[in-house]
N, C-alpha and C positions, 0 to 999 in steps of 0.2 A: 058449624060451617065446615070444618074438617070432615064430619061424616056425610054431607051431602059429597063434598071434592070425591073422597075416598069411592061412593057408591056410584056418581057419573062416570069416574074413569072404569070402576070392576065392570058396566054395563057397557061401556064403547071398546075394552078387551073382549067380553065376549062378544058382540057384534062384530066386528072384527074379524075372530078365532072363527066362526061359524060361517061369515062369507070367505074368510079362504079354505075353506073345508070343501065349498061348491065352485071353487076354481080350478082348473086345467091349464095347466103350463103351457103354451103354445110353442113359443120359441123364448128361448136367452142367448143373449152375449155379454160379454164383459163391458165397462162403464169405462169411459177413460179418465184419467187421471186418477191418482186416488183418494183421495178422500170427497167422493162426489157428496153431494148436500139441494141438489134439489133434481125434479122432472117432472117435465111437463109435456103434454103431446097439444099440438094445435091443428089436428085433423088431419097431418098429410106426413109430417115428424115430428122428432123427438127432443127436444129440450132440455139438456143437463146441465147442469152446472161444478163445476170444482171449484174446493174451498184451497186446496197445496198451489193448483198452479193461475190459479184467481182467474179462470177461464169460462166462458160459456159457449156449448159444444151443440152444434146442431147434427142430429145424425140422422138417417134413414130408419124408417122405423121398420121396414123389413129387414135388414140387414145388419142395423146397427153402425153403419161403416159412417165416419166421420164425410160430412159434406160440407163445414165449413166451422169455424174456430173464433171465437170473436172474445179481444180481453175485456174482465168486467172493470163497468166505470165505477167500480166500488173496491176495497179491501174484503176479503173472504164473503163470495158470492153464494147466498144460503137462499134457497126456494126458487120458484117460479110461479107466474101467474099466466 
């Protein structure tokens, strides 16, 4: 069992390693708050979440610039769907 774990993870590192190899950085900005823990786009923004300030941050995804702030109905908000 351990060598099957062992050899799906080496095969989804290289998959992985090899699609951001065929990646081009378009645009970055910085993430707010810090310790982010999830993102998500839903076709029009951008979706993050922070685990420090238990917030979930909707930004522009051209820009990055925060459009609206919303606290999570949880303790340390991890993921998006």
């Amino acid at each position: 069992m351990k060598r099957i774990i062992g050899t799906a993870l080496m095969i989804l590192a290289l998959f992985l390693t090899i699609q951001a190899q065929t990646g081009k950085v378009l645009k970055s900005f910085n993430t707010q708050g810090k310790l982010p823990t999830g993102l998500c786009y839903d076709g029009q923004n951008l979706w993050q979440t922070d685990q420090e300030s238990d917030k979930i941050y909707c930004l522009n995804a051209e820009t990055g610039e925060v459009i609206k702030s919303i606290e999570s109905p949880a303790y340390w908000p991890v993921g998006l769907a």
